[in-house]
Each structure stands twice: as structure tokens, then as C-alpha cells.
C-alpha positions in Angstrom: 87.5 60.2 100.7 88.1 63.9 101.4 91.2 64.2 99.4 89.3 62.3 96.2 87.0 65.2 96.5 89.1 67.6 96.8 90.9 66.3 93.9 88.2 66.3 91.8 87.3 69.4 92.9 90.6 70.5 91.7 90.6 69.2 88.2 87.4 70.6 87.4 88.2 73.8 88.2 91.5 73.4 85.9 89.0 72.6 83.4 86.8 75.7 83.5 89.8 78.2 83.8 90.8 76.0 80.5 87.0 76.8 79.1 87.3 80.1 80.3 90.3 81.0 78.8 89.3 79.6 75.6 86.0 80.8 75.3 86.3 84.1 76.5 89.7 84.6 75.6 90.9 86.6 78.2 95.0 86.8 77.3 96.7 86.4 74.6 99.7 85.4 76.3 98.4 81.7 76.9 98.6 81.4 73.6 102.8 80.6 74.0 101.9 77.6 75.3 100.4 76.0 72.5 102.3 74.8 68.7 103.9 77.5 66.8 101.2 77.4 64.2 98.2 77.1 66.3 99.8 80.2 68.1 100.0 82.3 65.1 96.6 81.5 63.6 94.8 82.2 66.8 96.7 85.6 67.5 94.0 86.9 64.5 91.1 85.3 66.9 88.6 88.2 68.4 86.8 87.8 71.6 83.4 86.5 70.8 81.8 90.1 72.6 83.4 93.0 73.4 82.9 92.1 77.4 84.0 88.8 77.0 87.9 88.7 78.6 86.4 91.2 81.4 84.5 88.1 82.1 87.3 85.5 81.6 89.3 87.3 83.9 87.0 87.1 86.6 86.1 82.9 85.7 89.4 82.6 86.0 90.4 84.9 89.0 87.5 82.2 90.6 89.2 79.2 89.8 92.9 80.4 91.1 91.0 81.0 94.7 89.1 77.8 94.3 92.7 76.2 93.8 93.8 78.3 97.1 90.6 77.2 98.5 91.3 73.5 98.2 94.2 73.4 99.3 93.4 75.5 102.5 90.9 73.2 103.4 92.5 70.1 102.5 95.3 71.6 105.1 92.7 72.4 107.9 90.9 69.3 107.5 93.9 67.8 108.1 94.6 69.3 110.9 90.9 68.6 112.5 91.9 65.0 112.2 95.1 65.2 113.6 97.2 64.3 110.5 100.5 63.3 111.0 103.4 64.9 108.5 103.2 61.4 106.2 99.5 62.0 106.3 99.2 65.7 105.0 102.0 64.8 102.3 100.5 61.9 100.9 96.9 63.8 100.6 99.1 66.8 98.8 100.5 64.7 96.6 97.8 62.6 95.5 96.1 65.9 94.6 98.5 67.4 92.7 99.8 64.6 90.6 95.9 63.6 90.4 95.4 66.7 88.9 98.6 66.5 86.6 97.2 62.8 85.5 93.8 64.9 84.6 95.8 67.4 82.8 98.0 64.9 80.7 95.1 62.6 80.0 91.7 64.5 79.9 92.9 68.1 78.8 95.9 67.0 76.5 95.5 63.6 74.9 91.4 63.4 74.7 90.4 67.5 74.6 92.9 68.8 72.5 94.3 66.0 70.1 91.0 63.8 69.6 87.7 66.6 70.5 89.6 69.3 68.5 88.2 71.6 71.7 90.3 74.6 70.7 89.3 74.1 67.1 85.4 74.5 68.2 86.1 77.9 70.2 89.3 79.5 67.8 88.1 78.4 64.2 91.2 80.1 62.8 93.3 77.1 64.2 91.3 74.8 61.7 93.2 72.3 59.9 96.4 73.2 62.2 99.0 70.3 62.5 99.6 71.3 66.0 96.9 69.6 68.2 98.9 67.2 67.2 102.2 68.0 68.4 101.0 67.9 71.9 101.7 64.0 71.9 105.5 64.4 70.8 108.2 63.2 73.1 110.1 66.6 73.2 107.0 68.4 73.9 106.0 66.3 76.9 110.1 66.7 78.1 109.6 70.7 78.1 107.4 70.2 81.2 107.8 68.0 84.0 106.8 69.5 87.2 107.3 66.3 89.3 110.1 67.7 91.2 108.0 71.1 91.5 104.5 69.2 92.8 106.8 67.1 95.1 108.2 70.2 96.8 104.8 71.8 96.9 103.3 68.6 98.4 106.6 68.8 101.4 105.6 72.5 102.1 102.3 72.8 101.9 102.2 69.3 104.7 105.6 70.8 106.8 103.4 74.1 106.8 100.2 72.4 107.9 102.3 70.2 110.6 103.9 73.3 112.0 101.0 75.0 111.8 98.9 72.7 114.0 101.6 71.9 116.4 101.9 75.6 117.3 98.1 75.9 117.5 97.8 73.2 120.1 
């Protein structure tokens, strides 16, 4: 139950850095992430008030320690109940690749290709063909951090096994 929560803690904190970053428009260089023409119209976009990225920043500086924040406690939780190395890698994964599903299918497919979320906050990327460029095969071949969240999820419960057997 613990590691639902924390990965729904998780995935709502990628979506308000996602929010923040949209809204407040913090850095432009997120913008090289998105379809060649959405990136070029929205380079032209202003904040919506002149303090707006200071206050992006910080949104976002909140969520990255919320993200440190669940996994530290998913790791000392873990060690509280005595996990065992399969234990605290399965919980790491789940999360992770619970939070990639969240990303492809939530942020991706429904935000940006059928809410036109971006759209609402950047209206200079009106009438761009690139929300829809998001579903292309190639697109979703750039980036497939599997391997990556697989590794992560091996550290992160090595770390926390090590960690508890020298705390005992």
C-alpha cells in the first residue's frame, strides 16, 4: 500500500513541475524536448508576469526534493519493515515504471495530444502539428529509459540493503 502511495505521490508531483514549467515558464531549454515547430513558436512566448519563472523555479526546485523525498522514505520504510533486497527492488521499480506508465499515458497521450494543455498555457503553439508528433513511433524510440529506471531501481534497493545491514 505504501509504495501505491508513494507512487502516486510521485506522479503528481511530475505533473505540477509539468504545470509549473508550463505556466510559469521558468526555462526555455525544456522547450528542446518538444516538436520542432511547437519549439520555435513558443520560443516568442513571455512569462505571464515578470516574477513568474522566479516562482517556477522554486515549484519546481519543490517537486525535485519531493522526488528525493519519496524515494528516501520509500527506502527507510523499507528498512523499518525489514525488507529483503527483492523487496526494496520490486517497490523501486513499481514506482518508477508507475510513474513512466503516468508519464506515457496521462502527460503524453491524454494532456498533450487530446486536452491541447500546452496550447491553453503557450497560445503561440496554436494550430501546431506537433502535439501530434508525440504519438510517432520514432519519437517514442528516442526515449526509453527502461534500462536506466532498472538500474536506478538495483541501486537505490542494493543501497537500502547495505544500508540497513550496516545499521543493525
Amino acid at each position: 500500500m505504501v509504495t501505491l502511495i508513494l507512487t502516486l505521490t510521485m506522479c503528481a508531483l511530475l505533473f505540477l513541475m509539468i504545470w509549473a514549467a508550463t505556466y510559469f515558464y521558468p526555462w526555455t531549454g525544456l522547450l528542446r524536448f518538444f516538436p520542432k515547430d511547437i519549439e520555435e513558436k513558443a520560443r516568442l512566448h513571455k512569462p505571464p508576469f515578470p516574477a513568474a519563472p522566479v516562482i517556477g523555479w522554486i515549484l519546481m526546485l519543490l517537486c525535485a526534493l519531493g522526488f528525493v523525498g519519496v524515494i528516501v522514505y520509500g527506502g527507510w520504510d523499507g528498512v523499518q519493515k525489514e525488507f529483503t533486497f527483492g523487496q526494496f527492488l520490486a517497490r523501486f521499480l513499481v514506482i518508477l515504471f508507475g510513474v513512466k506508465a503516468f508519464d506515457i499515458i496521462v502527460l503524453d497521450y491524454i494532456l498533450i495530444t487530446k486536452t491541447q494543455f500546452f496550447q491553453h498555457y503557450i497560445t503561440e503553439t496554436k494550430g501546431c502539428a506537433g502535439s501530434q508528433l508525440w504519438l510517432q513511433p520514432e519519437r517514442a524510440a528516442q526515449a526509453h529509459p527502461g534500462s536506466a529506471f532498472c538500474s536506478a531501481a538495483y541501486s537505490l534497493a542494493l543501497y537500502a540493503v547495505l544500508n540497513a545491514a550496516t545499521n543493525t
